[in-house]
N, CA, C and O atoms as a GROMACS GRO file, in nm:
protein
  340
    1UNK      N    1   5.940  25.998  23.726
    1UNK     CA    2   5.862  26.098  23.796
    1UNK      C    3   5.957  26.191  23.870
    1UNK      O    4   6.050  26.159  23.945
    2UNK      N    5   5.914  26.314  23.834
    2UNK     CA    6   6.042  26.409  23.919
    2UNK      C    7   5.946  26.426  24.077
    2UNK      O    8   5.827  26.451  24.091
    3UNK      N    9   6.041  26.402  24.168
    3UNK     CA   10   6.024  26.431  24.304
    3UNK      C   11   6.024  26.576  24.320
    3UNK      O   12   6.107  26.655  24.275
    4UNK      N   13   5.893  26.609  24.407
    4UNK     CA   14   5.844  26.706  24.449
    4UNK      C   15   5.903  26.790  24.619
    4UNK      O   16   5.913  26.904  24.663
    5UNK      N   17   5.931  26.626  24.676
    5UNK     CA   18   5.950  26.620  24.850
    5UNK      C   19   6.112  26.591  24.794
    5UNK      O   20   6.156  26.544  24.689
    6UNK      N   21   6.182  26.649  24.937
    6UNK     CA   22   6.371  26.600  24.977
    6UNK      C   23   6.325  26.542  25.109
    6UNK      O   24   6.219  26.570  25.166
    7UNK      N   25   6.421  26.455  25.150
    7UNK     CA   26   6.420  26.408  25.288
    7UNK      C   27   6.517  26.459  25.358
    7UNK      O   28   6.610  26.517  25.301
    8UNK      N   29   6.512  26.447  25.478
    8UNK     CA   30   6.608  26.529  25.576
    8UNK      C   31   6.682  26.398  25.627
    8UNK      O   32   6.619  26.292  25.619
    9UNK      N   33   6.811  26.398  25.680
    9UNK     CA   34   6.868  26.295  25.769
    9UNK      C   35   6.766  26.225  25.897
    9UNK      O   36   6.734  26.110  25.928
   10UNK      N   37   6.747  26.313  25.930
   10UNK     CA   38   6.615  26.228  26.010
   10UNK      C   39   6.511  26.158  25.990
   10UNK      O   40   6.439  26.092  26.063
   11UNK      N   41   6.513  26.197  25.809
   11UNK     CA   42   6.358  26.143  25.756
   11UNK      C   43   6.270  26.228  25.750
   11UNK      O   44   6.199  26.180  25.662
   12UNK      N   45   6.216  26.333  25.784
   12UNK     CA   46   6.124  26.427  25.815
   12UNK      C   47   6.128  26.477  25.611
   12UNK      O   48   6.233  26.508  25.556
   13UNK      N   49   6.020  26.473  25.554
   13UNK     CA   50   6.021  26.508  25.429
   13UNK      C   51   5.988  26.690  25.425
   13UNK      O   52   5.934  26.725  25.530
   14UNK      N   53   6.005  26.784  25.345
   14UNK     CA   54   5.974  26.878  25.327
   14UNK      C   55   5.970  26.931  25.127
   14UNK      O   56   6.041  26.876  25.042
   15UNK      N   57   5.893  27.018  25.104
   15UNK     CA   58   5.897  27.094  25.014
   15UNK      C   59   5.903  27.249  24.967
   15UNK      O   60   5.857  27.342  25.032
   16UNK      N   61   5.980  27.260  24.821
   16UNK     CA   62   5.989  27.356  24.828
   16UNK      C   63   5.834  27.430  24.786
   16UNK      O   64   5.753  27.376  24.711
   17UNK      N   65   5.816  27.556  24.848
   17UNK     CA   66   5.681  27.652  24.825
   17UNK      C   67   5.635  27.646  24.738
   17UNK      O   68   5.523  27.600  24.718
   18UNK      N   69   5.735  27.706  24.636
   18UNK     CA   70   5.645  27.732  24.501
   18UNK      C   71   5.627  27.592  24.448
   18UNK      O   72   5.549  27.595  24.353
   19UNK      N   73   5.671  27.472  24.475
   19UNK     CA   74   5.589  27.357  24.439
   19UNK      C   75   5.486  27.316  24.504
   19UNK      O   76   5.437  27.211  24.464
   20UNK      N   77   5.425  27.380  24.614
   20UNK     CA   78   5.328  27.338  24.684
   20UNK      C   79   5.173  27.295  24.600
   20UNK      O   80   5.109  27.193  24.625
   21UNK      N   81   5.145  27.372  24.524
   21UNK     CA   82   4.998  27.326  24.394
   21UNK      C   83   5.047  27.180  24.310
   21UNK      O   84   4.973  27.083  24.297
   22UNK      N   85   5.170  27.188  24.264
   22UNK     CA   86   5.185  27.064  24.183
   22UNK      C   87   5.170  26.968  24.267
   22UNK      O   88   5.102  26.874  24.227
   23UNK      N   89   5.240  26.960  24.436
   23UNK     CA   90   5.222  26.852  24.541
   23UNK      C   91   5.145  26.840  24.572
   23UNK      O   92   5.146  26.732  24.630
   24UNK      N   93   4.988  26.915  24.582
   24UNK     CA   94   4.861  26.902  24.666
   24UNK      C   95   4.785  26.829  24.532
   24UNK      O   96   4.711  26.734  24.558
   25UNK      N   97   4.799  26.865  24.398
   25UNK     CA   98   4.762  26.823  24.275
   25UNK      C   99   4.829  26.657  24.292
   25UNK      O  100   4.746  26.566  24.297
   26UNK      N  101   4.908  26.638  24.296
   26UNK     CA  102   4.962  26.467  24.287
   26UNK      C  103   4.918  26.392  24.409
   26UNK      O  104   4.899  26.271  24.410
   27UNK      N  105   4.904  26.462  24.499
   27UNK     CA  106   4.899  26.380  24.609
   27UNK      C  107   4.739  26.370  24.590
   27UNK      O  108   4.700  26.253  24.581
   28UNK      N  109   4.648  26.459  24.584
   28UNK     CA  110   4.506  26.411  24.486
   28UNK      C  111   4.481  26.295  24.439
   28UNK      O  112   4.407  26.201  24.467
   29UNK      N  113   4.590  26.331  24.328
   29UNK     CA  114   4.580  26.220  24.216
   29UNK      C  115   4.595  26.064  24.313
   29UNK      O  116   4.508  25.977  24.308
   30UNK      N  117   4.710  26.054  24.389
   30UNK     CA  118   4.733  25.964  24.424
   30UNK      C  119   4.631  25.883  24.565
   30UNK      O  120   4.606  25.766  24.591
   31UNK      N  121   4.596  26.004  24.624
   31UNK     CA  122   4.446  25.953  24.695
   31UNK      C  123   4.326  25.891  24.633
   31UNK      O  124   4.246  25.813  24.684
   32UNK      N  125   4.328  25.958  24.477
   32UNK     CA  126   4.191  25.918  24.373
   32UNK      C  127   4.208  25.760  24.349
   32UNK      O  128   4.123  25.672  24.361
   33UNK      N  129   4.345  25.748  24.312
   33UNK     CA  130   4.432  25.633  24.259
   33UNK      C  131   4.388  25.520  24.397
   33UNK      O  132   4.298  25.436  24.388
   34UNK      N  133   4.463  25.538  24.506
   34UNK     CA  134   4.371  25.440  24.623
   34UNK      C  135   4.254  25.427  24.674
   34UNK      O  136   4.235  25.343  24.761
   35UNK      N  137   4.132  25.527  24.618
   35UNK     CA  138   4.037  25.480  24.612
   35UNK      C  139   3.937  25.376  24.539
   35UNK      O  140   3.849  25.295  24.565
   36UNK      N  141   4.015  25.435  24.420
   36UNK     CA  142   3.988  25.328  24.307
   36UNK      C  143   4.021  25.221  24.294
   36UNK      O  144   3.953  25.140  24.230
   37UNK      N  145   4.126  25.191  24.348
   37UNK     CA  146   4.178  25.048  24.398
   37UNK      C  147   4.111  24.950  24.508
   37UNK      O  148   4.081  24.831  24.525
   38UNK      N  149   4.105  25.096  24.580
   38UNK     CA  150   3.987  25.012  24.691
   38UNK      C  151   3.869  24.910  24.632
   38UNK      O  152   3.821  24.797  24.639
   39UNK      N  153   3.859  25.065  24.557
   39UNK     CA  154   3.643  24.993  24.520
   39UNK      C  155   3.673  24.884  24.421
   39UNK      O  156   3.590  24.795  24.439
   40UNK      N  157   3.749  24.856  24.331
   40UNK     CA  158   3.765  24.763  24.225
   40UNK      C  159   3.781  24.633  24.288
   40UNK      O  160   3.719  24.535  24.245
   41UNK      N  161   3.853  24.626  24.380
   41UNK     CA  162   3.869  24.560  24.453
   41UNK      C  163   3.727  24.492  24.543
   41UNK      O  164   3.692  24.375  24.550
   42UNK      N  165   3.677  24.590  24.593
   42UNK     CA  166   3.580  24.544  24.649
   42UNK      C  167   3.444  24.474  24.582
   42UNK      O  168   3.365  24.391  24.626
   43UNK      N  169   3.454  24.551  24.445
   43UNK     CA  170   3.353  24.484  24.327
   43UNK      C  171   3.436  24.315  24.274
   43UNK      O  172   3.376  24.210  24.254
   44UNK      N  173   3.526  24.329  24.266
   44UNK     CA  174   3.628  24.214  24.233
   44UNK      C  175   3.609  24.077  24.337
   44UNK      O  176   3.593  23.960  24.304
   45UNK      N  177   3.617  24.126  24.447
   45UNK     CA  178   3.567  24.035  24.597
   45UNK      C  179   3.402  23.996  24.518
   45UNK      O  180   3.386  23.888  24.461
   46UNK      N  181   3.316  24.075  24.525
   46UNK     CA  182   3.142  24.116  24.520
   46UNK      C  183   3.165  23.965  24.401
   46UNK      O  184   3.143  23.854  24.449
   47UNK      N  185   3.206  23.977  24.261
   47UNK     CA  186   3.233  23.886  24.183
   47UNK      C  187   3.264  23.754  24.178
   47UNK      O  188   3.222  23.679  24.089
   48UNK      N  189   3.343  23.718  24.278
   48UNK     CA  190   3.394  23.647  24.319
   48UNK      C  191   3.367  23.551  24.377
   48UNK      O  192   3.383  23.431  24.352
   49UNK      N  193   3.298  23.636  24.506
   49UNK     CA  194   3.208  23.545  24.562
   49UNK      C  195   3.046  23.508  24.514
   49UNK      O  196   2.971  23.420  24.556
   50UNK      N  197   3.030  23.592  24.426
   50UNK     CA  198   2.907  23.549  24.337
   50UNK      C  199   2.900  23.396  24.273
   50UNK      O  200   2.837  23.294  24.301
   51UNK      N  201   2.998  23.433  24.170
   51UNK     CA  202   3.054  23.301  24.122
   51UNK      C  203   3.142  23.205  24.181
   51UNK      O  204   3.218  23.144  24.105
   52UNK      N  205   3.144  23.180  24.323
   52UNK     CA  206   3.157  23.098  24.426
   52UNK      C  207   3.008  23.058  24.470
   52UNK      O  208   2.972  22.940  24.476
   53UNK      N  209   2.954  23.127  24.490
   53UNK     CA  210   2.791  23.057  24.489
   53UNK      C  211   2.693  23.020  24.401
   53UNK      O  212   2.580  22.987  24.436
   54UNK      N  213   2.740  23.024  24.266
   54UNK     CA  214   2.728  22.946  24.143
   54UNK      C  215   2.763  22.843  24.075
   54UNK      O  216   2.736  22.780  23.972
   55UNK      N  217   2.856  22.846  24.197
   55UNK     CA  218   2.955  22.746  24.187
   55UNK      C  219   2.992  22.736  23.985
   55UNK      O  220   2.952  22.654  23.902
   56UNK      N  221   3.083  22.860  23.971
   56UNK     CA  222   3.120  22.893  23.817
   56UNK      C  223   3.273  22.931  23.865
   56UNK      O  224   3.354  22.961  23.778
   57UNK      N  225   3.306  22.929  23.982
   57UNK     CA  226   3.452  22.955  23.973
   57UNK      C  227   3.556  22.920  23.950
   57UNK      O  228   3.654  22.994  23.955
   58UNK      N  229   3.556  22.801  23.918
   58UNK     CA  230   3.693  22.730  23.808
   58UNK      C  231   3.622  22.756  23.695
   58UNK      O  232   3.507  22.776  23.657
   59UNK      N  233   3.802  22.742  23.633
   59UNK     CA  234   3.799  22.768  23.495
   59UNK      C  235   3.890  22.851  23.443
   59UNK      O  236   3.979  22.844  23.528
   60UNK      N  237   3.932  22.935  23.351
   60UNK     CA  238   3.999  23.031  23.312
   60UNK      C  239   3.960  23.150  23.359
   60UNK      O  240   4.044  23.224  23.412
   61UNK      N  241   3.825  23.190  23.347
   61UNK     CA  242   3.759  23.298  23.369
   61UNK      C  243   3.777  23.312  23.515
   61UNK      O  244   3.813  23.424  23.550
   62UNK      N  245   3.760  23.225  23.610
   62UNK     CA  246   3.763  23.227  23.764
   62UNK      C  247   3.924  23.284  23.812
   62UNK      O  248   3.954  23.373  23.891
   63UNK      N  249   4.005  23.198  23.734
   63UNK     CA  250   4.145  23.208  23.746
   63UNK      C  251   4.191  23.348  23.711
   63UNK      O  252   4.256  23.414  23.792
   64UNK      N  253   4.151  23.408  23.559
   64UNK     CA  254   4.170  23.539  23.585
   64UNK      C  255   4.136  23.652  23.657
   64UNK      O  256   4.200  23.757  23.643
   65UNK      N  257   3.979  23.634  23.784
   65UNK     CA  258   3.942  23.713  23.832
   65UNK      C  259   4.046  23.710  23.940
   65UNK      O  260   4.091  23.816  23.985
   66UNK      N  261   4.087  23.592  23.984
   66UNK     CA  262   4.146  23.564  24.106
   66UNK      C  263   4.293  23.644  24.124
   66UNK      O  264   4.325  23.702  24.228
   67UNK      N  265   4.366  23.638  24.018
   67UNK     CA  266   4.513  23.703  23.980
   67UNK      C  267   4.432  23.814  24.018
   67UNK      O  268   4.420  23.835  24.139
   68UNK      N  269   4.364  23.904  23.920
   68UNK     CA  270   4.342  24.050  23.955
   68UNK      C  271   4.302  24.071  24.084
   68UNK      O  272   4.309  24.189  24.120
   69UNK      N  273   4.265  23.999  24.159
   69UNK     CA  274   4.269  24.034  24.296
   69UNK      C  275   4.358  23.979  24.365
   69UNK      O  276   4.326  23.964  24.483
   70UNK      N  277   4.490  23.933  24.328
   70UNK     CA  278   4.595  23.903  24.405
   70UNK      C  279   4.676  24.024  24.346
   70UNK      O  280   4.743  24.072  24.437
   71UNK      N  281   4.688  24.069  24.269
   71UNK     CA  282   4.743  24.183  24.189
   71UNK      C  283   4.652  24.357  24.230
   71UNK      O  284   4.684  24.476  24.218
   72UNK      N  285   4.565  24.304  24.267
   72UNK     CA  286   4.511  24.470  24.331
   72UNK      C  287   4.562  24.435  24.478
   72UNK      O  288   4.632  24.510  24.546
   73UNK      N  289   4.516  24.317  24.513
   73UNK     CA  290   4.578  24.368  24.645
   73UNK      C  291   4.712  24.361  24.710
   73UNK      O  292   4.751  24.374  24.826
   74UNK      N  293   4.781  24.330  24.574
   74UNK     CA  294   4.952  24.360  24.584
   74UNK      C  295   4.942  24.544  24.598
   74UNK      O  296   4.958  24.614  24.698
   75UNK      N  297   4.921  24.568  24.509
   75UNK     CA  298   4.910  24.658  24.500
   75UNK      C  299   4.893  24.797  24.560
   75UNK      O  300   4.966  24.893  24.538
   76UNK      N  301   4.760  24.793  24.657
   76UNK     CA  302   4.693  24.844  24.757
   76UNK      C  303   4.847  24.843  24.870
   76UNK      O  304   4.920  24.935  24.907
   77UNK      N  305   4.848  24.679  24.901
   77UNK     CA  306   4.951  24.614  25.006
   77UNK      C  307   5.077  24.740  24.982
   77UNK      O  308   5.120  24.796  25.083
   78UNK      N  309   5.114  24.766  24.886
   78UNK     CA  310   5.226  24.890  24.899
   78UNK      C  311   5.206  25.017  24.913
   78UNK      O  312   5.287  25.104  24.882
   79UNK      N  313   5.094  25.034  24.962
   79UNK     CA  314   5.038  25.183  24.978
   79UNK      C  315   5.076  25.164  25.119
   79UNK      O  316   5.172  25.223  25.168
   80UNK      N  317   4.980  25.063  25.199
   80UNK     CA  318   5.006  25.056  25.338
   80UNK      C  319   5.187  25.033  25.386
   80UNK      O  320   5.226  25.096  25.484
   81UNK      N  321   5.258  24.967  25.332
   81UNK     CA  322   5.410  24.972  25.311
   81UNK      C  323   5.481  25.103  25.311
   81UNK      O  324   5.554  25.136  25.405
   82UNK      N  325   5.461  25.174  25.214
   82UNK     CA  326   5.512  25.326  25.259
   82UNK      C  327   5.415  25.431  25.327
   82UNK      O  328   5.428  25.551  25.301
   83UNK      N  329   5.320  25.384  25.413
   83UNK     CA  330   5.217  25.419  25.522
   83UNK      C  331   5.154  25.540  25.458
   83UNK      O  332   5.160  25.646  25.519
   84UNK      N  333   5.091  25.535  25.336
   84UNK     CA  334   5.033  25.586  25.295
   84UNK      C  335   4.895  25.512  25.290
   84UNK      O  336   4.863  25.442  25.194
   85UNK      N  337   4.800  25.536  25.420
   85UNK     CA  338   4.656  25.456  25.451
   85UNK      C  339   4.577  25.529  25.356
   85UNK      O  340   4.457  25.504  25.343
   0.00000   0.00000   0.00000
């Protein structure tokens, strides 16, 4: 991915102008991207605990829901890491 932002010695990020549409365009994208993570997540939980009160949650099928929600919320977990809430 070509970088859009330089950092300054202090850290303070900036860009150049005429890239300003491609950066408001990705950074979009990348807000769309943590929302969607959110909600999958939250349907993934919704699932979960369904089939915890069905008591259907062992098994293979249980086991794979469970990874994908240790894996979304790896995931998510590095958004908040480079403090992108």
């Amino acid at each position: 991915m070509k970088r859009l932002t330089s950092r300054a010695e202090d850290g303070s990020a900036s860009i150049d102008p005429a890239l300003y549409d491609e950066a408001i365009r990705r950074l979009a994208a990348y807000e769309d991207m943590h929302d969607d993570l959110e909600a999958r997540l939250a349907d993934l939980t919704e699932k979960l605990e369904q089939r915890k009160a069905d008591g259907t949650l062992k098994g293979a099928a249980g086991n794979q829901l469970l990874a994908q929600k240790v894996a979304l919320k790896t995931t998510i977990g590095m958004f908040d890491i480079y403090g992108i809430e």
